[in-house]
C-alpha positions as CSV (number, residue, x, y, z in Angstrom):
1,X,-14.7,0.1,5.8
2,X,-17.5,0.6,8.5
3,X,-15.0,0.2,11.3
4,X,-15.5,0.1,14.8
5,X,-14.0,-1.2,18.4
6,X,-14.2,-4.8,18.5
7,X,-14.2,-5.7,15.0
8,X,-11.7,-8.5,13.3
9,X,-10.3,-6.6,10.2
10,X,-8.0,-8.3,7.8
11,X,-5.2,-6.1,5.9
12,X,-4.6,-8.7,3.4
13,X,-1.2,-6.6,1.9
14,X,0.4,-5.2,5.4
15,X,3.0,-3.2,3.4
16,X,4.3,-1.0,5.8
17,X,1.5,-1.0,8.1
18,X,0.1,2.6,7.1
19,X,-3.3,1.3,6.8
20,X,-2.9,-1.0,9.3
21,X,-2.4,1.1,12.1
22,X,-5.2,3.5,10.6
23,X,-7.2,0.2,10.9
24,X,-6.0,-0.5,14.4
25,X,-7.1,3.0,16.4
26,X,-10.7,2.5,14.9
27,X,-11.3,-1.1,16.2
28,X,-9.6,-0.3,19.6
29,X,-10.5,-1.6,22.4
30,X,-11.4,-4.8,21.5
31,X,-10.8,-5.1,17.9
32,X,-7.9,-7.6,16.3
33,X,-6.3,-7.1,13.3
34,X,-4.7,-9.9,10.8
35,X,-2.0,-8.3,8.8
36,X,-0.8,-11.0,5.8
37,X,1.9,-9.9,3.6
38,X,4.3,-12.4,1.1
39,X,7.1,-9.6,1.5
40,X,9.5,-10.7,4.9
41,X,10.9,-7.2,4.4
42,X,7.0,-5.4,4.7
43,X,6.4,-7.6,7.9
44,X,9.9,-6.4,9.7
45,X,8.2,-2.6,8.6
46,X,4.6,-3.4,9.9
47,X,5.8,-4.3,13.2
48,X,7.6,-1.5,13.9
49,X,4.8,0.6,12.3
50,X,2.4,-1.1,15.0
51,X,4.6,-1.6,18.2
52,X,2.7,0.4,20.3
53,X,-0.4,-2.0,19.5
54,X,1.5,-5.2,20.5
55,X,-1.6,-7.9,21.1
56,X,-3.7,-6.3,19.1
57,X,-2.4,-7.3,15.4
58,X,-0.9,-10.5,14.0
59,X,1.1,-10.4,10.9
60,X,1.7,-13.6,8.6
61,X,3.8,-14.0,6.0
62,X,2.0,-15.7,3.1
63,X,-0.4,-14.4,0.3
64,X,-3.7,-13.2,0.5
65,X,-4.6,-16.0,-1.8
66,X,-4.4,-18.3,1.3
67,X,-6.5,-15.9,3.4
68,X,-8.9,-18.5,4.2
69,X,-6.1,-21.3,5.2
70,X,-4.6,-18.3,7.2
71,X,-7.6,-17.3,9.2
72,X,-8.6,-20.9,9.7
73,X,-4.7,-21.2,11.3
74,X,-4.9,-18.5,13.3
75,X,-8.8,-19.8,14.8
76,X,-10.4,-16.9,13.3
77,X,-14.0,-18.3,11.5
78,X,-15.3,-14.8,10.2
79,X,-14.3,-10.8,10.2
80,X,-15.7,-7.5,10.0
81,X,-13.8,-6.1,7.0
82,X,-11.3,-6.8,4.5
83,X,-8.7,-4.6,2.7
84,X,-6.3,-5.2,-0.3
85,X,-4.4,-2.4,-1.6
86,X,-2.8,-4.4,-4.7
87,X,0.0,-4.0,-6.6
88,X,3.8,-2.8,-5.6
89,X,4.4,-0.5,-2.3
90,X,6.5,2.5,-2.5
91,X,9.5,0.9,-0.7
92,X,9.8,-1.9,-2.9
93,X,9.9,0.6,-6.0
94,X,12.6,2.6,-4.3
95,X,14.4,-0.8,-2.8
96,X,17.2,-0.8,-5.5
97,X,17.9,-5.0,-4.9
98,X,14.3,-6.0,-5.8
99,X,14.2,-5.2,-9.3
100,X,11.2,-3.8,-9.7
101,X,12.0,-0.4,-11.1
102,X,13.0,1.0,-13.8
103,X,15.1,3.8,-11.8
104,X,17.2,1.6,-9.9
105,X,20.1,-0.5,-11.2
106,X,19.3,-4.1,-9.7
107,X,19.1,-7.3,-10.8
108,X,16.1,-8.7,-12.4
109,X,14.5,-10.3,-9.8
110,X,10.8,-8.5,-8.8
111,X,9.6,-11.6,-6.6
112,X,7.4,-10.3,-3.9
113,X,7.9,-13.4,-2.1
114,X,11.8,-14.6,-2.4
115,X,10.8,-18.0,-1.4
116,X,9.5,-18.7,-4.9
117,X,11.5,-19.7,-8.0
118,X,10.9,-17.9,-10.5
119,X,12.3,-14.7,-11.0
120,X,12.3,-12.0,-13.8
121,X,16.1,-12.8,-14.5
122,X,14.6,-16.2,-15.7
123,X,11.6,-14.9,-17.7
124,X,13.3,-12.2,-19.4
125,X,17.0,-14.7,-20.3
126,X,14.6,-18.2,-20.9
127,X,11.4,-17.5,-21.9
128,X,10.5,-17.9,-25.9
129,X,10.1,-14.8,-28.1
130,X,6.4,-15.9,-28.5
131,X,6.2,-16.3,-24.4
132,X,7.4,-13.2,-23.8
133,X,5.2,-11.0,-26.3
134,X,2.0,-12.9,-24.5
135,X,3.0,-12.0,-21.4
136,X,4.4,-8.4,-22.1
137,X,0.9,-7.9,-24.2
138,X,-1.4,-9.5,-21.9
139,X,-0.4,-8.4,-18.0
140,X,1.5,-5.0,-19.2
141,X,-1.2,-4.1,-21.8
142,X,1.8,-3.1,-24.6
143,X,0.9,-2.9,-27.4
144,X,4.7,-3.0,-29.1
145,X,5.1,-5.9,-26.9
146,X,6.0,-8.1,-30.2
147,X,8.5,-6.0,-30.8
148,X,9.9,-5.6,-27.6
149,X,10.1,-9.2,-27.2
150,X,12.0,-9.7,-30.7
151,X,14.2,-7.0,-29.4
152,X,15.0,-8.7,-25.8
153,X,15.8,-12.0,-27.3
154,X,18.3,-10.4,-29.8
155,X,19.9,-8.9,-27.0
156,X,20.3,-12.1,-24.7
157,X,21.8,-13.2,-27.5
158,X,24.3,-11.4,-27.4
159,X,24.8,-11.0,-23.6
160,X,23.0,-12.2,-21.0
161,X,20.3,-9.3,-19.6
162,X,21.3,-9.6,-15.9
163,X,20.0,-6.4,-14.7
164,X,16.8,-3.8,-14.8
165,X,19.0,-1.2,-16.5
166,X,19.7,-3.6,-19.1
167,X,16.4,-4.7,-19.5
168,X,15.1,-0.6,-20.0
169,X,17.6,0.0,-22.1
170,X,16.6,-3.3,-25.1
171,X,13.2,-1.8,-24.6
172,X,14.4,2.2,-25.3
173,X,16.6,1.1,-28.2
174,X,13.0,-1.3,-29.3
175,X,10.4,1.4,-29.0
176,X,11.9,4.6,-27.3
177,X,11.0,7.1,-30.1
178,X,7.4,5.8,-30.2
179,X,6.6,7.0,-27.0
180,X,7.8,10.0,-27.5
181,X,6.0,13.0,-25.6
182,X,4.3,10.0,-22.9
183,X,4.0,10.9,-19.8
184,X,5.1,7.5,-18.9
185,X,8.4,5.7,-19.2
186,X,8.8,3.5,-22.7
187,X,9.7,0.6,-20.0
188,X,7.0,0.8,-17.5
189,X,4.5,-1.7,-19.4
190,X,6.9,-4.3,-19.6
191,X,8.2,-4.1,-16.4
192,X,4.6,-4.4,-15.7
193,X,3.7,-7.3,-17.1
194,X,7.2,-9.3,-16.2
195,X,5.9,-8.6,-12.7
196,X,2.7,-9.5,-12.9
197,X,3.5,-12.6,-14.5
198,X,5.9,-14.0,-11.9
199,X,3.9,-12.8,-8.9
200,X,1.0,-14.7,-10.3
201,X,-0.9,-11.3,-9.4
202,X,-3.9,-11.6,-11.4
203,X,-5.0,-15.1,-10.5
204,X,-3.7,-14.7,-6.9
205,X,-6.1,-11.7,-6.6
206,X,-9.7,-13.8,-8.3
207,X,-8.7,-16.4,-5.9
208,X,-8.4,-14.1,-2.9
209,X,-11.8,-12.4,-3.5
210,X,-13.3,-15.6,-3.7
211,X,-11.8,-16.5,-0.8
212,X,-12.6,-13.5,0.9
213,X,-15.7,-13.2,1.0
214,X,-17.6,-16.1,2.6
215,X,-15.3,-14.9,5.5
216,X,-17.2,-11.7,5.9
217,X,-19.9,-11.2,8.3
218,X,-23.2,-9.6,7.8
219,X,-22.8,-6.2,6.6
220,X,-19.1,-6.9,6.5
221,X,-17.0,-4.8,3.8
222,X,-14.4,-5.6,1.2
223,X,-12.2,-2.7,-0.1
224,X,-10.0,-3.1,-2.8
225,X,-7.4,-0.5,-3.9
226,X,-6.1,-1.3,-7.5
227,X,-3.5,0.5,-10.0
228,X,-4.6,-0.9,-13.0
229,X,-7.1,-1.7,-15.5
230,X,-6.7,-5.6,-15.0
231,X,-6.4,-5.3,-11.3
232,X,-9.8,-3.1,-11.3
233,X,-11.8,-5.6,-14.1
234,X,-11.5,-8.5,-11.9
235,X,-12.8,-6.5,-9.0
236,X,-15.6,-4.8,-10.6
237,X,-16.6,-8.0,-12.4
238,X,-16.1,-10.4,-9.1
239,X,-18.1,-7.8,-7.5
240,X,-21.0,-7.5,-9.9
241,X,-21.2,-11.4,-10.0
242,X,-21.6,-11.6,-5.8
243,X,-23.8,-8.8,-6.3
244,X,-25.9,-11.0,-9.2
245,X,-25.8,-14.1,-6.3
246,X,-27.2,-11.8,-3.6
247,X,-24.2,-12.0,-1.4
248,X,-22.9,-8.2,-1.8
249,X,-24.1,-5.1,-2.1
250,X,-21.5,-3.1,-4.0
251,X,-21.0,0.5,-2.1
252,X,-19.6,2.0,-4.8
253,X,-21.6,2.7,-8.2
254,X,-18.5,3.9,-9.2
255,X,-14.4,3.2,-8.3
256,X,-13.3,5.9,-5.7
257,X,-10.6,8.2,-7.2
258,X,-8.0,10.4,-5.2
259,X,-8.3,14.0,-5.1
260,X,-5.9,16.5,-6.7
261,X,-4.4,17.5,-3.7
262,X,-3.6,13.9,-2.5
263,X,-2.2,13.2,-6.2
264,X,0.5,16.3,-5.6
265,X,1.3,14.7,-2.1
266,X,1.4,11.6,-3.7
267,X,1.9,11.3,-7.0
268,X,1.6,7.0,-7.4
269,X,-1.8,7.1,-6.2
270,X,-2.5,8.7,-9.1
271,X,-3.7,5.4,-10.5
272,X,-5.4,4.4,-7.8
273,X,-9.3,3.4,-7.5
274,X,-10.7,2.2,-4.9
275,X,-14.0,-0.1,-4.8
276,X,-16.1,-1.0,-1.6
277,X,-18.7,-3.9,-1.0
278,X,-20.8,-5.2,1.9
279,X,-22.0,-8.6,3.1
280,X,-25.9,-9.1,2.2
């Protein structure tokens, strides 16, 4: 990110505040970060993560969508660097009440923000067979996602699917045995794509790149950590197009992958890839 003391960074998903505080010590003395998160929980974890920075962070509770609304509230016109490590953070995955995993009996809720309406209980109890294939296809990539979605509105018929166990289990009884020998979960995809689809990720994330980036200065960077192959299109295409305009330079010819030894530490950035760009 080309960090150094002085420099305005945005972390446009706090999350805990790991990054952030890596942020912090390399913009010291001087430097001011903006931490934005939707999640009130990740904000209460950021500050305690960065109490012994007090005056040098901000945190604000919104989505990065708004970054430019944000920074224009806070009387901030441009900044040095920009980070957005996408997708769901480890706590919220092992939070049992949020409902986004497929380990932990919760109800099916998977809001990132819990001011907004809809939740997954609504989606998966609501939404037409023919809804819920589109979105299970389309934002989880599944390609039984027909089937999973005939099986899910048999089963609501019968009883109401209140909670994430109930949800894994239509999908085992759907397409278990076809997935036999994956290394992932039968229910991962579709808890993928009910997520995705009522956090509004995908279109949240083209609009806060576009957004993003007239707010950089002059050899200011973007990095963007994503976890999947939607996630990492958008990116690589957003960037290519800036790059096409003359307004970015992309950094990296090709996504940034961690190493071996950091997947054995830590086995969910598996996924990861990481690309870099800089202001023209």
């Amino acid at each position: 990110m080309s960090l150094r003391p002085g420099a305005c960074v945005v972390d446009a998903t706090v999350g805990g505040g790991g990054h952030a505080k890596e942020i912090i010590q390399n913009i010291l003395p001087g430097g001011r970060l903006i931490g934005i998160d939707a999640d009130e929980t990740a904000l209460g974890m950021a500050g305690a993560a960065l109490k012994d920075f007090q005056g040098s962070f901000t945190l604000v509770r919104d989505n990065f969508r708004n970054i430019d609304a944000i920074l224009s509230h806070e009387g901030v016109g441009a900044i040095d660097a920009v980070l957005l490590d996408l997708g769901v953070s480890s706590y919220q995955l092992e939070g049992p009440e949020r409902g986004f995993s497929i380990r932990h009996e919760a109800r099916l809720d998977m809001r990132m923000d819990s001011r907004e309406p809809l939740t997954a209980h609504q989606v998966v109890n609501k939404y037409s067979e023919r809804d819920l294939a589109l979105i299970i296809e389309r934002y989880g990539e599944e390609r039984f996602a027909r089937k999973i979605a005939r099986a899910i509105v048999a089963a609501r018929e019968r009883k109401t699917i209140e909670t994430t166990h109930d949800l894994v289990s239509v999908v085992h009884r759907a397409v278990g045995g076809r997935y036999r020998g994956h290394r992932i979960d039968p229910a991962t995809r579709t808890f993928q794509g009910i997520r995705i689809f009522v956090n509004d990720e995908l279109k949240a994330l083209e609009e806060g790149l576009k957004r993003a980036v007239p707010l950089l200065r002059k050899d200011g960077r973007i990095a963007v950590i994503s976890f999947h192959s939607l996630e990492d299109r958008i990116v690589k295409n957003t960037f290519k197009e800036y790059q096409k305009q003359g307004i970015l330079n992309i950094i990296t010819k090709k996504p940034l992958r961690p190493s071996d030894a950091e997947v054995i530490t830590n086995p969910r950035a598996r996924s990861a890839k990481m690309r870099v760009a800089q202001k023209g």
